[in-house]
C-alpha positions in Angstrom: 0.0 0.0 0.0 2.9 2.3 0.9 4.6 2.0 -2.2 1.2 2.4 -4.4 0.5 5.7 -2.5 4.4 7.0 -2.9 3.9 6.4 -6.7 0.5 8.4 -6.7 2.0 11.6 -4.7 5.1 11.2 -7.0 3.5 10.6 -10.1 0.8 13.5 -9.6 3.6 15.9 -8.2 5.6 15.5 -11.5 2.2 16.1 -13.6 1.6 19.1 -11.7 4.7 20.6 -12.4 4.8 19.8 -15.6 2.0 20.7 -16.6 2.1 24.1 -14.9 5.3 24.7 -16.9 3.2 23.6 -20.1 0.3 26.1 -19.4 3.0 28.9 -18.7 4.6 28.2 -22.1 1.7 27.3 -24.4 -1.5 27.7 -23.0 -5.2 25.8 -22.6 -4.7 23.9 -25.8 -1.0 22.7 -24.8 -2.9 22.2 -20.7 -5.5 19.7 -22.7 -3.3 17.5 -24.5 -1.0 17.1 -22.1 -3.6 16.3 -19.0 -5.0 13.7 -21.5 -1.4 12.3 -21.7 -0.7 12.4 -18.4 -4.4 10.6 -17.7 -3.6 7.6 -20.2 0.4 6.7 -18.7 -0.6 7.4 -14.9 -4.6 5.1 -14.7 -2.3 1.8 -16.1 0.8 2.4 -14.7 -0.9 2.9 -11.0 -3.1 0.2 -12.4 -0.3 -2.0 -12.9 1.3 -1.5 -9.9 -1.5 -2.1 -7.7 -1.7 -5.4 -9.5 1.9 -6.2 -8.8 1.9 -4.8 -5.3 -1.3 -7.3 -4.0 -0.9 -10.1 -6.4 2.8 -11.2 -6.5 3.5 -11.5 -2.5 5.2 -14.5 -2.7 9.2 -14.0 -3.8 11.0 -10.7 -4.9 11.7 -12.0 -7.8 8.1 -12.7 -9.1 7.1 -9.3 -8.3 10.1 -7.7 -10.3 8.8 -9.9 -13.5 5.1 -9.5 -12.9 6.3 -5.3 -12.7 7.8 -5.8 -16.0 5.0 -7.8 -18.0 2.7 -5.2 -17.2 4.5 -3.0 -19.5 2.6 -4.9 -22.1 -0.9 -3.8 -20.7 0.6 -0.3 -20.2 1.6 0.2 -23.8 -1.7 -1.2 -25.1 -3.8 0.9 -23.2 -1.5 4.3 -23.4 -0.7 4.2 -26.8 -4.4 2.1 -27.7 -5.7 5.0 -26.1 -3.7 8.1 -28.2 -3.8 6.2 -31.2 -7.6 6.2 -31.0 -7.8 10.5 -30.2 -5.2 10.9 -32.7 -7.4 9.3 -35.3 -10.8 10.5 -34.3 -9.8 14.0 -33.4 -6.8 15.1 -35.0 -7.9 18.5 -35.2 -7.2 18.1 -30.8 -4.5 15.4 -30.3 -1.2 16.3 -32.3 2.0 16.0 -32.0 2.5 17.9 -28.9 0.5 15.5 -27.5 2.3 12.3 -28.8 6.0 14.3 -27.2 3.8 14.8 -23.6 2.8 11.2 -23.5 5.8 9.7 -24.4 7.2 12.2 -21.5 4.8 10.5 -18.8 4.6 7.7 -20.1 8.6 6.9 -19.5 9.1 9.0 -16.5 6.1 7.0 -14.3 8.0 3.7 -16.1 11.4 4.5 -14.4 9.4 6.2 -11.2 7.4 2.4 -10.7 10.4 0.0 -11.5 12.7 2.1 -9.1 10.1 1.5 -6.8 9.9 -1.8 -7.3 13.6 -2.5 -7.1 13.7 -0.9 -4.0 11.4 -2.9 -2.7 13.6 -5.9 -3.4 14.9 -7.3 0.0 19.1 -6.7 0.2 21.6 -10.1 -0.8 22.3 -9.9 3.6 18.5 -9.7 4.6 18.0 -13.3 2.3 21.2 -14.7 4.1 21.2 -13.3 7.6 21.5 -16.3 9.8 22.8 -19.0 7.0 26.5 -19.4 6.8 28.1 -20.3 3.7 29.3 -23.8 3.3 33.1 -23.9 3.5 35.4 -25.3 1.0 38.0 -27.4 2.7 
């Protein structure tokens, strides 16, 4: 739960910010596209995540896989998504929009694996209390 709500004030920190900067530099029309963008890589990334972080309790490993696979659903559903506003209203969705999802859309992807990886327990914590065998 911790690391789902750490992503959430992380992720929508960094939209804010950005998309202050945005408005500042180009307006309502730039403020649209790229709240759209932000809206189609932040609901499956925090969607994938939550998956990850409730489904795959068993080993480290699994979860770090199961984080990485998701990728797939993230990718159809972000780029499914502006594929399908860039057809039907191109008039709204152009290439500004493509550059701010491709912005979000790798940022929260580094911002979730990092906090998946740190998630990972350390190479001591899995051997505390086990001594190595010796080699004679």
């Amino acid at each position: 739960m911790k690391s789902l709500i750490v992503f959430a004030a992380g992720a929508l920190l960094f939209g804010a910010v950005t998309l202050g900067i945005g408005y500042w530099r180009g307006g309502d029309e730039i403020l649209l596209q790229g709240a759209v963008a932000f809206g189609l890589a932040f609901v499956p990334a925090a969607g994938t995540l939550a998956w990850v972080t409730y489904s795959y309790q068993a080993t480290p490993d699994l979860k770090l896989l199961a984080g990485l696979g998701g990728s797939g659903f993230r990718m159809a559903i972000s780029l499914g998504g502006a594929w399908f506003l860039t057809s039907s209203q191109p008039q709204a969705f152009d290439r500004t929009f493509w550059s701010w999802l491709i912005l979000f859309y790798l940022v929260l992807l580094a911002f979730e694996i990092t906090i998946l990886v740190r998630q990972q327990p350390s190479h001591e914590l899995i051997h505390e209390g086990h001594e190595e065998p010796r080699t004679p």
